[in-house]
PDB file of N, CA, C, O and CB in Angstrom:
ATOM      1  N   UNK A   1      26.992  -0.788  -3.301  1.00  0.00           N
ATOM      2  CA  UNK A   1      27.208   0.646  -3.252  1.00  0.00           C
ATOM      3  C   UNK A   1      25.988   1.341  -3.854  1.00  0.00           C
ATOM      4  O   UNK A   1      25.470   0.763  -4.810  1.00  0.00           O
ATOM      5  CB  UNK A   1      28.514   1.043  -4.006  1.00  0.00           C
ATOM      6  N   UNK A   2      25.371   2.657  -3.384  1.00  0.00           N
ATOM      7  CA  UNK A   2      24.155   3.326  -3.474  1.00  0.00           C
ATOM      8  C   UNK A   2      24.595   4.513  -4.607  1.00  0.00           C
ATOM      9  O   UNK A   2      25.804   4.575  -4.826  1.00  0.00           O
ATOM     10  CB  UNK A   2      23.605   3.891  -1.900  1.00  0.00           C
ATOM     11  N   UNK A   3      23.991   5.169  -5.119  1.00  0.00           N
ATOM     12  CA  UNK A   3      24.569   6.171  -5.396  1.00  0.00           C
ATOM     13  C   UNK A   3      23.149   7.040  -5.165  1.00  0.00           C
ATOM     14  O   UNK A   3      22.067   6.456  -5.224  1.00  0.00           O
ATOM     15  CB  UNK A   3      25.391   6.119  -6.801  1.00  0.00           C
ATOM     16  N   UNK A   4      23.237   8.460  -4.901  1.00  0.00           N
ATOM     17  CA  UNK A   4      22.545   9.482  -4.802  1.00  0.00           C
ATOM     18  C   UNK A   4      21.953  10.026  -6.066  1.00  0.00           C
ATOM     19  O   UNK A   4      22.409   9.669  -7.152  1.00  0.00           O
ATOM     20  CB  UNK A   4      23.256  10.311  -4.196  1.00  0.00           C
ATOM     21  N   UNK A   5      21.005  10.833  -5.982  1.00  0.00           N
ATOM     22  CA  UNK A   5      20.447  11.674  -7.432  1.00  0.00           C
ATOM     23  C   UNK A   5      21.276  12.861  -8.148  1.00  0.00           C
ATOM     24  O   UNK A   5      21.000  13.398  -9.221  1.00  0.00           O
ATOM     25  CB  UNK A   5      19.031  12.442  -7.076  1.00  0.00           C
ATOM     26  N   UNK A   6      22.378  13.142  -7.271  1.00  0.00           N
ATOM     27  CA  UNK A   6      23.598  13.432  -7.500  1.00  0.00           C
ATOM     28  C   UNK A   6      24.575  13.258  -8.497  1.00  0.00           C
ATOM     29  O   UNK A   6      25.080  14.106  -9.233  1.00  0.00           O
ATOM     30  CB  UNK A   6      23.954  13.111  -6.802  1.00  0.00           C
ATOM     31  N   UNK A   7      24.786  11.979  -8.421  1.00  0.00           N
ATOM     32  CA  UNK A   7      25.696  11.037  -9.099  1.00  0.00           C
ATOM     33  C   UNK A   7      25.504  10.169 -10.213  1.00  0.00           C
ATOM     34  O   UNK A   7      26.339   9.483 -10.802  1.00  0.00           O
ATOM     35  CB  UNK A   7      26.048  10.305  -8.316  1.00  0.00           C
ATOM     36  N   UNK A   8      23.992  10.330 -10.466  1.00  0.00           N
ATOM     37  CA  UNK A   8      23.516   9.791 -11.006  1.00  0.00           C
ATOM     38  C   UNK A   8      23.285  10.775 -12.233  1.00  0.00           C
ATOM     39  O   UNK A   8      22.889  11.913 -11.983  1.00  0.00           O
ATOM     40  CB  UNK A   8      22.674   9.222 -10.304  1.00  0.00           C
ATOM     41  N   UNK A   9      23.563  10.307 -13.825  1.00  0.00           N
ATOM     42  CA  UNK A   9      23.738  10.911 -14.747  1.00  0.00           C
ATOM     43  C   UNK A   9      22.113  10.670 -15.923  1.00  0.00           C
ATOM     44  O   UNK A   9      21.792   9.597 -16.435  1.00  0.00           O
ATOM     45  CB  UNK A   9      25.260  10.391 -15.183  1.00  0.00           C
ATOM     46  N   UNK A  10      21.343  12.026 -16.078  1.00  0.00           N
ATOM     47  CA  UNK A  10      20.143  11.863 -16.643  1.00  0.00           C
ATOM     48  C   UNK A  10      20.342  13.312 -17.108  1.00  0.00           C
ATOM     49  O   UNK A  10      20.820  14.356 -16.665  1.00  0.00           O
ATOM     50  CB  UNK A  10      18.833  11.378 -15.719  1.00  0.00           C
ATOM     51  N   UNK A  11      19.630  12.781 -18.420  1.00  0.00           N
ATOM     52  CA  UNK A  11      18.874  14.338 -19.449  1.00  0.00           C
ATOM     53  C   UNK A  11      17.404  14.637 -18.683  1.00  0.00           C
ATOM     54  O   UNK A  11      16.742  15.662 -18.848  1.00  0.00           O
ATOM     55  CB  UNK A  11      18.363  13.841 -21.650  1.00  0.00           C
ATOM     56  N   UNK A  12      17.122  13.758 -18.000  1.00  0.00           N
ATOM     57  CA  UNK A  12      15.372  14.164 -17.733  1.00  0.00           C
ATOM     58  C   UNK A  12      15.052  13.310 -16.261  1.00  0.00           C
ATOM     59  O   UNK A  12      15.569  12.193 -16.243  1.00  0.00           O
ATOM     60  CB  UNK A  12      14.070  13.405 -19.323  1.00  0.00           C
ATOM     61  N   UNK A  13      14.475  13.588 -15.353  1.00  0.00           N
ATOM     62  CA  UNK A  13      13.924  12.744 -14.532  1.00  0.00           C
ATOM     63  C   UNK A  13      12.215  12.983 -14.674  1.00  0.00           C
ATOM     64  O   UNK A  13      11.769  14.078 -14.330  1.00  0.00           O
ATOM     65  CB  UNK A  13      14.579  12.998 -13.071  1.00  0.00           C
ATOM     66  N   UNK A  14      11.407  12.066 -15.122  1.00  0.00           N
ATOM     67  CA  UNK A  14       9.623  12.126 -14.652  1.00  0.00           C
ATOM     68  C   UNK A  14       9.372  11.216 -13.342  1.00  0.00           C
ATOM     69  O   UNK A  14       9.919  10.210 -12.892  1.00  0.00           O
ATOM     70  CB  UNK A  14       8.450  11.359 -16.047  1.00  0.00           C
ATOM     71  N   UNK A  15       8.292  12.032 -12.936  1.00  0.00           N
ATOM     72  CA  UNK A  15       7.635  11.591 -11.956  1.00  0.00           C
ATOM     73  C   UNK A  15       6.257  11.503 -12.149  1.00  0.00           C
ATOM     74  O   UNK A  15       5.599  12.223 -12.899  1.00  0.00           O
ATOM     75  CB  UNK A  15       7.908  12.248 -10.975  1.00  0.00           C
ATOM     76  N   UNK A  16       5.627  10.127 -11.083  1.00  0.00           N
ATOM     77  CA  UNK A  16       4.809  10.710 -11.609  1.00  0.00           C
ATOM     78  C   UNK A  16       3.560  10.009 -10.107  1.00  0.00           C
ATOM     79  O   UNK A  16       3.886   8.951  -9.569  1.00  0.00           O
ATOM     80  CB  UNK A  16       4.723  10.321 -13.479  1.00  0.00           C
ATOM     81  N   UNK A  17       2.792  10.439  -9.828  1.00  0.00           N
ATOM     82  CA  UNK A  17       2.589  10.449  -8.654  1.00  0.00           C
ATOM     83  C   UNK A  17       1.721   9.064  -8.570  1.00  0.00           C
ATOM     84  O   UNK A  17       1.576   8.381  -9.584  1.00  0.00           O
ATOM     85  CB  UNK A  17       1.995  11.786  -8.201  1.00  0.00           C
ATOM     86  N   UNK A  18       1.041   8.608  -7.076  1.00  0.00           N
ATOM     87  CA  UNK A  18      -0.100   7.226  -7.507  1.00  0.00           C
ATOM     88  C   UNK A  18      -1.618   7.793  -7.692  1.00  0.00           C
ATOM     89  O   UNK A  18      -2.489   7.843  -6.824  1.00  0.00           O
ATOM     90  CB  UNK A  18      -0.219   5.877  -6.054  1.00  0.00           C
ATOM     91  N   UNK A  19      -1.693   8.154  -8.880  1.00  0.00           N
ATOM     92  CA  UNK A  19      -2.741   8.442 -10.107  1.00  0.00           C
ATOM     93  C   UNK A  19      -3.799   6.732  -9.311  1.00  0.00           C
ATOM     94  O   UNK A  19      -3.551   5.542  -9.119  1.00  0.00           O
ATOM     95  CB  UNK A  19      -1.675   8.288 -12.457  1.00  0.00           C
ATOM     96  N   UNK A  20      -4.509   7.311  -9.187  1.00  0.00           N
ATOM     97  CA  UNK A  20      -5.923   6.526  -9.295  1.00  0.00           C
ATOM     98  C   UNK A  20      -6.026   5.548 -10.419  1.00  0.00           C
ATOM     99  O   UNK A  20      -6.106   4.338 -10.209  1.00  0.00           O
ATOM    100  CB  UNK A  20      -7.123   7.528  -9.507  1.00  0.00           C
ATOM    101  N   UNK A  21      -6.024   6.146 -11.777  1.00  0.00           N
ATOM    102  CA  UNK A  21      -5.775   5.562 -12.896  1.00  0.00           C
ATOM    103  C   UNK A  21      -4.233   4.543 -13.752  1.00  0.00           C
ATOM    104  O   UNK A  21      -4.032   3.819 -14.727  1.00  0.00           O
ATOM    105  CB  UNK A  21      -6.095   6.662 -13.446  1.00  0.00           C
ATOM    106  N   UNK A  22      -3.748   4.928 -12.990  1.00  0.00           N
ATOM    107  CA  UNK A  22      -2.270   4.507 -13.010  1.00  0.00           C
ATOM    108  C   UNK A  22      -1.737   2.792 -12.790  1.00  0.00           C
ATOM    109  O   UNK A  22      -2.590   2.089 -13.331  1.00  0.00           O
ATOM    110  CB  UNK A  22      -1.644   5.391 -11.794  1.00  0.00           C
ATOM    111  N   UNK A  23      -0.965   2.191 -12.368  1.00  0.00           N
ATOM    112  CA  UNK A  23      -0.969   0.923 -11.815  1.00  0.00           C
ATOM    113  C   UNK A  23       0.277   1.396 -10.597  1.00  0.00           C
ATOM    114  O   UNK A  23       0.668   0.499  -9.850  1.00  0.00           O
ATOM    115  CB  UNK A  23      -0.593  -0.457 -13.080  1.00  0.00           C
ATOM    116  N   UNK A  24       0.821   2.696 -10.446  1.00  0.00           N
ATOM    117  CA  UNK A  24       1.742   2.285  -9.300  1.00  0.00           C
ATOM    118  C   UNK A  24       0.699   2.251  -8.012  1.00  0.00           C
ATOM    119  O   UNK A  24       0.960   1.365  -7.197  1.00  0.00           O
ATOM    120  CB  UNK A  24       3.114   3.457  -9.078  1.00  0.00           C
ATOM    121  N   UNK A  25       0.060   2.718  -7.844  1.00  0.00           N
ATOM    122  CA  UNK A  25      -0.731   2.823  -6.463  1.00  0.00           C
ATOM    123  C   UNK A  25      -1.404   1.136  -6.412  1.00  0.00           C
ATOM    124  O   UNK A  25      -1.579   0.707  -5.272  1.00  0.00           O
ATOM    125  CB  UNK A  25      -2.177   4.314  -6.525  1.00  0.00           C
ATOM    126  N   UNK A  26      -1.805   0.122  -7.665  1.00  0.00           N
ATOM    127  CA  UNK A  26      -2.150  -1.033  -7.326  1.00  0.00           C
ATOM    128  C   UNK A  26      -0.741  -2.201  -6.987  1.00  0.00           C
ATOM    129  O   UNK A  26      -0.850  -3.405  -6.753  1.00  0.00           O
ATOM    130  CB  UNK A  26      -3.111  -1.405  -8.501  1.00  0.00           C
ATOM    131  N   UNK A  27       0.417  -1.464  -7.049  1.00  0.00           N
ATOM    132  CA  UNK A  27       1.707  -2.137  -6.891  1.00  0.00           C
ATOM    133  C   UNK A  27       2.116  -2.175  -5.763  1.00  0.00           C
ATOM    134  O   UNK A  27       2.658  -3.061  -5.102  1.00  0.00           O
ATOM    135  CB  UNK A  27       2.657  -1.688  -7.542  1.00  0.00           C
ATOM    136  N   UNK A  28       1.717  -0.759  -5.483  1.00  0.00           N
ATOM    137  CA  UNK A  28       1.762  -0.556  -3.874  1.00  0.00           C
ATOM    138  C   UNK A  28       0.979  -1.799  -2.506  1.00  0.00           C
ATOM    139  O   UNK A  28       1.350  -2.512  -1.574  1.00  0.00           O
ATOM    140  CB  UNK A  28       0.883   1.003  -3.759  1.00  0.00           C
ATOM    141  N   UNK A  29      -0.141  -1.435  -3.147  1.00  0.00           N
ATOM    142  CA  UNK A  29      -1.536  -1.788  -2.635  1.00  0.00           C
ATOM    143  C   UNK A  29      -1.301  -3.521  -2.440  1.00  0.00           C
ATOM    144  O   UNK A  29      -1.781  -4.082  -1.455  1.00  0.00           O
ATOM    145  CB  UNK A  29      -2.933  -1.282  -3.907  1.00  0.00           C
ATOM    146  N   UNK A  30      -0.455  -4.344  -3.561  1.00  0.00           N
ATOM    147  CA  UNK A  30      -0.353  -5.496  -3.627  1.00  0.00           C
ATOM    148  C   UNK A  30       1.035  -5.866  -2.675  1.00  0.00           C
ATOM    149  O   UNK A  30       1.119  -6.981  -2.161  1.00  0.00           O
ATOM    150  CB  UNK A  30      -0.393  -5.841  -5.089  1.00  0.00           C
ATOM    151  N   UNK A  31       1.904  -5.036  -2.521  1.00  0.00           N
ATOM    152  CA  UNK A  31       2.549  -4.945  -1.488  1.00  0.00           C
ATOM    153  C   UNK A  31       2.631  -5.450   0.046  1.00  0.00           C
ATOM    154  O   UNK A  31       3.280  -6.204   0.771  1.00  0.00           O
ATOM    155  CB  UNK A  31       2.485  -4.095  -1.537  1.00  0.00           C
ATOM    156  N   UNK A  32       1.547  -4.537   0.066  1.00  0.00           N
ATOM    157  CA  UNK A  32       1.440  -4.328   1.522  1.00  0.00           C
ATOM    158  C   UNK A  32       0.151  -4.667   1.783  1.00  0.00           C
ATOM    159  O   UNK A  32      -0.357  -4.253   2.825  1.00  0.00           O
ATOM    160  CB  UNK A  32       1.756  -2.949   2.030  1.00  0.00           C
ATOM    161  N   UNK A  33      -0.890  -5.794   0.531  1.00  0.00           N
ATOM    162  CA  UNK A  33      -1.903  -6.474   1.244  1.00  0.00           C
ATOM    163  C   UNK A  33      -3.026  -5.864   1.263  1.00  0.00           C
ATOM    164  O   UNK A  33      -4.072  -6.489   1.435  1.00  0.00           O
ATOM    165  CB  UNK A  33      -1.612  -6.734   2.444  1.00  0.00           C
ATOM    166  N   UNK A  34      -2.991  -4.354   1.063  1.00  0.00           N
ATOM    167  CA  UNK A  34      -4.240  -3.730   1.759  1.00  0.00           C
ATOM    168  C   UNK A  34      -4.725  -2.282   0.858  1.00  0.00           C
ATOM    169  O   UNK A  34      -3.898  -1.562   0.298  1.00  0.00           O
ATOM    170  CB  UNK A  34      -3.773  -3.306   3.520  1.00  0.00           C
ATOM    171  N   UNK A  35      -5.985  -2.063   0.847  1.00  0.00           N
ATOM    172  CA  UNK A  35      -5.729  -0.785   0.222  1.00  0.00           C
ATOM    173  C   UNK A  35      -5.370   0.201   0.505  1.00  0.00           C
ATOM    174  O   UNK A  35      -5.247   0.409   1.712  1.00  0.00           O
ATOM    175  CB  UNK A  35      -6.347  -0.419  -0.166  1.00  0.00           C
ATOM    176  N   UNK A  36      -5.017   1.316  -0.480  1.00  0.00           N
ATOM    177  CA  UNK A  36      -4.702   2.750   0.173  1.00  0.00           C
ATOM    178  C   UNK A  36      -5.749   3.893   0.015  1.00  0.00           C
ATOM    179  O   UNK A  36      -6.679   3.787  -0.785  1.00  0.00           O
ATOM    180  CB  UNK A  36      -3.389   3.316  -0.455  1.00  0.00           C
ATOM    181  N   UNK A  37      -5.566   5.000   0.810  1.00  0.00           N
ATOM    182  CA  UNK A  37      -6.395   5.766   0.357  1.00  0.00           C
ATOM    183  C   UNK A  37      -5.549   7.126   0.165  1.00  0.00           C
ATOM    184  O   UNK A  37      -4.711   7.234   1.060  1.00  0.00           O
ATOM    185  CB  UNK A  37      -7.596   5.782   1.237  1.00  0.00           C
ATOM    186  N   UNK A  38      -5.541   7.914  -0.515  1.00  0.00           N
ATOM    187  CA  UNK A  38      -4.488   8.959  -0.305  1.00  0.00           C
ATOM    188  C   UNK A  38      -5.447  10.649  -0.205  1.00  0.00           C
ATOM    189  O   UNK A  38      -6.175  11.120  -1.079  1.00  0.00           O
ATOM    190  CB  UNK A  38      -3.225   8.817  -1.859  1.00  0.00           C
ATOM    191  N   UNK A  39      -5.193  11.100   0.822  1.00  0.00           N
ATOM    192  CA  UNK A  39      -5.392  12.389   0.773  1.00  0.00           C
ATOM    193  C   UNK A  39      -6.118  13.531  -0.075  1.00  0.00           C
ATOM    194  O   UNK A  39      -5.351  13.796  -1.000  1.00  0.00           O
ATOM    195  CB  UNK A  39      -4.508  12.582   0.791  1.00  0.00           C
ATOM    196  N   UNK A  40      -7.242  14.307  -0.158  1.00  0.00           N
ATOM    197  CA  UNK A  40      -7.321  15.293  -0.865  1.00  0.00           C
ATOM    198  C   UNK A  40      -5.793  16.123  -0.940  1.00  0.00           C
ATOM    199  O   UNK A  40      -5.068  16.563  -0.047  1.00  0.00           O
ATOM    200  CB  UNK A  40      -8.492  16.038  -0.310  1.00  0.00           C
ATOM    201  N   UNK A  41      -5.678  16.117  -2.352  1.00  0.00           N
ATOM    202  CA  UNK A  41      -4.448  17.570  -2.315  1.00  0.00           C
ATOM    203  C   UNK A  41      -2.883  16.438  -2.417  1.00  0.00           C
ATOM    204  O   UNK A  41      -1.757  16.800  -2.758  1.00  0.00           O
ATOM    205  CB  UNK A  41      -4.534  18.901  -0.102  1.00  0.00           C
ATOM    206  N   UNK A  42      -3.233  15.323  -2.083  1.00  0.00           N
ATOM    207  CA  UNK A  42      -2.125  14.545  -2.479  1.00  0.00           C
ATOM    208  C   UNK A  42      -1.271  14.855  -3.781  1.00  0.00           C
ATOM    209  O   UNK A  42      -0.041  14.850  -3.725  1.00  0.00           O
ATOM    210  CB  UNK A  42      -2.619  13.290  -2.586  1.00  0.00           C
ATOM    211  N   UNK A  43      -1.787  15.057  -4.663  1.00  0.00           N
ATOM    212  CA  UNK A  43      -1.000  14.798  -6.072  1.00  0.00           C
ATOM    213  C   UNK A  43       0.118  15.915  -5.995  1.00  0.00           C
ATOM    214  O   UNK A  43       1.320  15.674  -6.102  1.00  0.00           O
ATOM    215  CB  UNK A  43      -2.062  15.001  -7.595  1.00  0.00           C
ATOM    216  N   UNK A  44      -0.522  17.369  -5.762  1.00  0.00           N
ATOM    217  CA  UNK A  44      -0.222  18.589  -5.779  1.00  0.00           C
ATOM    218  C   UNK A  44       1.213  18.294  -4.601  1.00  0.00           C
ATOM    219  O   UNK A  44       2.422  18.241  -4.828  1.00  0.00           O
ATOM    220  CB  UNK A  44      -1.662  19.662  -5.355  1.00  0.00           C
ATOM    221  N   UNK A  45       0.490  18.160  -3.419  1.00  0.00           N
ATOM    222  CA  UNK A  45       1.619  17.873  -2.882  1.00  0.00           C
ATOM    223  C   UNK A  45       3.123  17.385  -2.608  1.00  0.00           C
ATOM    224  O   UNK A  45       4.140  17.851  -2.094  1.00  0.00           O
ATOM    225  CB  UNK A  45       1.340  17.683  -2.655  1.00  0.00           C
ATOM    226  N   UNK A  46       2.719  16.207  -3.223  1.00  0.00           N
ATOM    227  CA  UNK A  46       3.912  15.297  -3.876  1.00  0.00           C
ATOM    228  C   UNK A  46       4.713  15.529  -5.301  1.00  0.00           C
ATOM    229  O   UNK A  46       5.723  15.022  -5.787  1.00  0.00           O
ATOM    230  CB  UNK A  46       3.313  13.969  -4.064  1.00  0.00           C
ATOM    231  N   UNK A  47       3.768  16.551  -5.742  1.00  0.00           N
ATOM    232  CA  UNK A  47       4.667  17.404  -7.187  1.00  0.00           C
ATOM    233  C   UNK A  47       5.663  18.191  -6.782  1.00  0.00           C
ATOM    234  O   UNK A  47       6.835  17.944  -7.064  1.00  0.00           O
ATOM    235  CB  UNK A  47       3.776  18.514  -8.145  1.00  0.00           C
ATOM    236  N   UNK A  48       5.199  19.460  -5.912  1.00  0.00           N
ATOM    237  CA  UNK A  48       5.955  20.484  -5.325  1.00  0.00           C
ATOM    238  C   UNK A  48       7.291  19.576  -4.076  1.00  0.00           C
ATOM    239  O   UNK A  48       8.016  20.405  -3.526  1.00  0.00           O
ATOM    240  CB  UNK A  48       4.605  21.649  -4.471  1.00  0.00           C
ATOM    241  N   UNK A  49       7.530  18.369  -3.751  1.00  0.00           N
ATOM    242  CA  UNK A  49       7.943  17.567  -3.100  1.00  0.00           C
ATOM    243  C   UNK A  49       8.929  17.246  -3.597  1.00  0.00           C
ATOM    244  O   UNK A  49      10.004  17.048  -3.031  1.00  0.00           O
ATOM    245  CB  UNK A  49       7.291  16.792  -2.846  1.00  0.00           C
ATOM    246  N   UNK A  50       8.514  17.095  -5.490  1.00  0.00           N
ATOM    247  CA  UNK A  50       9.203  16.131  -6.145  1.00  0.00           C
ATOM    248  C   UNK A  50      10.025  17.379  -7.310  1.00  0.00           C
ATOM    249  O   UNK A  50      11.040  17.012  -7.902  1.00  0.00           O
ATOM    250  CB  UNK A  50       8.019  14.754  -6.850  1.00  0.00           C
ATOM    251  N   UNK A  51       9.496  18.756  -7.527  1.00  0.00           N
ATOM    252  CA  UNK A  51      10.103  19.594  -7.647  1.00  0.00           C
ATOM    253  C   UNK A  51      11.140  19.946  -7.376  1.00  0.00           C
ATOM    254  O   UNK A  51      12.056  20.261  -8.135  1.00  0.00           O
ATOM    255  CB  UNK A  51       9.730  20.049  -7.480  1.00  0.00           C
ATOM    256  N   UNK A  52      11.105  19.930  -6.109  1.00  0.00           N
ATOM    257  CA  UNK A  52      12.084  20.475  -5.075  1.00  0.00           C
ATOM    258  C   UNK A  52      13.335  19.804  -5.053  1.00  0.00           C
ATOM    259  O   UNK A  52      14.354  20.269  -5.561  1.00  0.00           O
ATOM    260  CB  UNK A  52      11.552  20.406  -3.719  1.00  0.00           C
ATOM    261  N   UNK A  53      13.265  18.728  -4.475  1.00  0.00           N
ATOM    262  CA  UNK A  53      14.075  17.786  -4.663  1.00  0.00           C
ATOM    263  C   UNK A  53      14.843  17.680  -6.030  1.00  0.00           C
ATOM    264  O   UNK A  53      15.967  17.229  -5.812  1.00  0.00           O
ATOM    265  CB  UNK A  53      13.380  16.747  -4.402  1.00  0.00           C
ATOM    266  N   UNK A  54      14.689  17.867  -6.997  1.00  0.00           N
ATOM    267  CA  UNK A  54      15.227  18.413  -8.493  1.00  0.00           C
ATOM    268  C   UNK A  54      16.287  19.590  -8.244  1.00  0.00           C
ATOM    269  O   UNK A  54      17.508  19.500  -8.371  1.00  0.00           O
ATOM    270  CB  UNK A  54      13.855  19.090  -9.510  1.00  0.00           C
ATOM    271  N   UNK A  55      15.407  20.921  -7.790  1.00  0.00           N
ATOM    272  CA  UNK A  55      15.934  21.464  -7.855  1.00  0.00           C
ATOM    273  C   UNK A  55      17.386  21.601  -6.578  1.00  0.00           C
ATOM    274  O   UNK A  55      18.231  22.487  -6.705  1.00  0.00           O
ATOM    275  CB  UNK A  55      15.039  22.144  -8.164  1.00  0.00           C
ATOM    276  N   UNK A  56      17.427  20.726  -5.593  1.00  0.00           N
ATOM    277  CA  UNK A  56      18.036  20.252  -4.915  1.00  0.00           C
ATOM    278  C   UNK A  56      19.222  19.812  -5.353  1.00  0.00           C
ATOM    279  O   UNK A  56      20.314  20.296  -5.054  1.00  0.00           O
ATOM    280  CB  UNK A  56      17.445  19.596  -4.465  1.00  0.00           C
ATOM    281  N   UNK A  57      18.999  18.796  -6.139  1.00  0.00           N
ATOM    282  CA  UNK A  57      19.787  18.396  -6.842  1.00  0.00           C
ATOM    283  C   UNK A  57      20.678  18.645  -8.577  1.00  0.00           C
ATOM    284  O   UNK A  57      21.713  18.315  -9.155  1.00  0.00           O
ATOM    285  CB  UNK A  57      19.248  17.603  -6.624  1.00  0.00           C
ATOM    286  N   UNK A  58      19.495  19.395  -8.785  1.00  0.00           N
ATOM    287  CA  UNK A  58      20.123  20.360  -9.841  1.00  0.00           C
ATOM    288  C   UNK A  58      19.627  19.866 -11.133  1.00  0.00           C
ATOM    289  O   UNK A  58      20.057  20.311 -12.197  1.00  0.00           O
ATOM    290  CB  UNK A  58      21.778  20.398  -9.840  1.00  0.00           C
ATOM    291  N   UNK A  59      18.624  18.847 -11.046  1.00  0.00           N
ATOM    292  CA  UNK A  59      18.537  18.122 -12.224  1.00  0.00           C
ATOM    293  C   UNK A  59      17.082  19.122 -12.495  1.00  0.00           C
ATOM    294  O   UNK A  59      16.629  20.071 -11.855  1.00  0.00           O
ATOM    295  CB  UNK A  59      18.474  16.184 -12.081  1.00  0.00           C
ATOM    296  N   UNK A  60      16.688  18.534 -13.543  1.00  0.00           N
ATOM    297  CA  UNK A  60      15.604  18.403 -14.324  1.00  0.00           C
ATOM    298  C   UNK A  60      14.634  17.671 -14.599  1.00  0.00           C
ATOM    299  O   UNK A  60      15.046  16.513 -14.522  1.00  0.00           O
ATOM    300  CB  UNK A  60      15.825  18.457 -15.007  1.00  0.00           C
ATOM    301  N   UNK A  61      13.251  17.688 -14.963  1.00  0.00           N
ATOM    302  CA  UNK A  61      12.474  17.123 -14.654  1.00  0.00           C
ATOM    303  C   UNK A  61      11.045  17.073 -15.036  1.00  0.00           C
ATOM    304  O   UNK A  61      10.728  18.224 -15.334  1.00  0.00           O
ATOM    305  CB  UNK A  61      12.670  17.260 -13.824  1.00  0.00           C
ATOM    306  N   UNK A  62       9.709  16.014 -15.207  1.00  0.00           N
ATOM    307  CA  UNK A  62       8.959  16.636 -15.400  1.00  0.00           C
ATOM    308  C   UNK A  62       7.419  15.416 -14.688  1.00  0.00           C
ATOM    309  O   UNK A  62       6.981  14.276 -14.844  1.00  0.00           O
ATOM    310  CB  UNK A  62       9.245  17.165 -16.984  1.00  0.00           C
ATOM    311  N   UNK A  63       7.213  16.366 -14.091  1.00  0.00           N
ATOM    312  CA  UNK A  63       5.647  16.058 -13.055  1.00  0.00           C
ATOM    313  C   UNK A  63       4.175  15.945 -14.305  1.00  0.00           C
ATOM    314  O   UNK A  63       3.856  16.676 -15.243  1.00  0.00           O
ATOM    315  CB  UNK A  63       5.261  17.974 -11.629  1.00  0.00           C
ATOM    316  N   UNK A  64       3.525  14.595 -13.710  1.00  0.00           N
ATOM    317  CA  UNK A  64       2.064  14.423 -14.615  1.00  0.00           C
ATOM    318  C   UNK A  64       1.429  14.706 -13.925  1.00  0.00           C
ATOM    319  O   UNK A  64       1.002  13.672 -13.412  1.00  0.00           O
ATOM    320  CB  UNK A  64       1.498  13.251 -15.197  1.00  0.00           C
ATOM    321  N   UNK A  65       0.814  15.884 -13.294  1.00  0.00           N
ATOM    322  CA  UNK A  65      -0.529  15.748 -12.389  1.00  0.00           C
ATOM    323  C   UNK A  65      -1.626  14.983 -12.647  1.00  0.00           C
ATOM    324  O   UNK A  65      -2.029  14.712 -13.779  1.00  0.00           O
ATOM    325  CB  UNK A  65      -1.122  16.864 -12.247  1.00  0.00           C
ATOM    326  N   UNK A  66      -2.259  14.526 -11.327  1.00  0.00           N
ATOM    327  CA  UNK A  66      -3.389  13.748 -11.757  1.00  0.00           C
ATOM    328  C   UNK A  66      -4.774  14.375 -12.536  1.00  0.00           C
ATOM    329  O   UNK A  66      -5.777  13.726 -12.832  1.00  0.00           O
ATOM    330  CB  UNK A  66      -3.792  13.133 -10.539  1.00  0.00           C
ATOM    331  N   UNK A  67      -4.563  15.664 -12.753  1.00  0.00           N
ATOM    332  CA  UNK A  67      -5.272  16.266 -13.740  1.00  0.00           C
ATOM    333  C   UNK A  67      -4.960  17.590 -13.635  1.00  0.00           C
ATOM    334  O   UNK A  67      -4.600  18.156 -12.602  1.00  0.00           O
ATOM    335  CB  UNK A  67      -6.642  16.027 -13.702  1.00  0.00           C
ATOM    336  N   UNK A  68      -5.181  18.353 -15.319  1.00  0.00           N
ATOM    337  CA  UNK A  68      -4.484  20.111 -15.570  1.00  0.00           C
ATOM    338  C   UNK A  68      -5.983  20.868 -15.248  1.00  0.00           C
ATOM    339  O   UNK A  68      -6.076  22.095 -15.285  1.00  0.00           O
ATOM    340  CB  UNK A  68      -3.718  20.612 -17.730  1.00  0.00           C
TER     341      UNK A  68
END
């Protein structure tokens, strides 16, 4: 059984995007074999993405950009 972001009970959700500097983008990358390259404007993108979706769901939350 799945449960949704809904149903799911949190004081906080972070996100946090694949930062160059980071290791999720080399988790990825080891995945699927190959490298990635991601987009100018990616980070930004996937914040306001990941915003949303919060507020969708009603929760709360907090985004690291890949730089302020």
């Amino acid at each position: 059984m799945t449960a949704n972001l809904t149903e799911i009970v949190s004081n906080n959700v972070y996100g946090e995007s694949l930062h160059s500097r980071g290791e999720n983008l080399t988790f990825i990358e080891k995945i699927f074999g190959e490298g990635m390259r991601l987009p100018n404007g990616f980070d930004a993108g996937a914040g306001r993405v990941f915003r949303q979706e919060l507020r969708n769901a009603g929760l709360s939350g907090v985004w690291w950009p890949e730089s302020k």
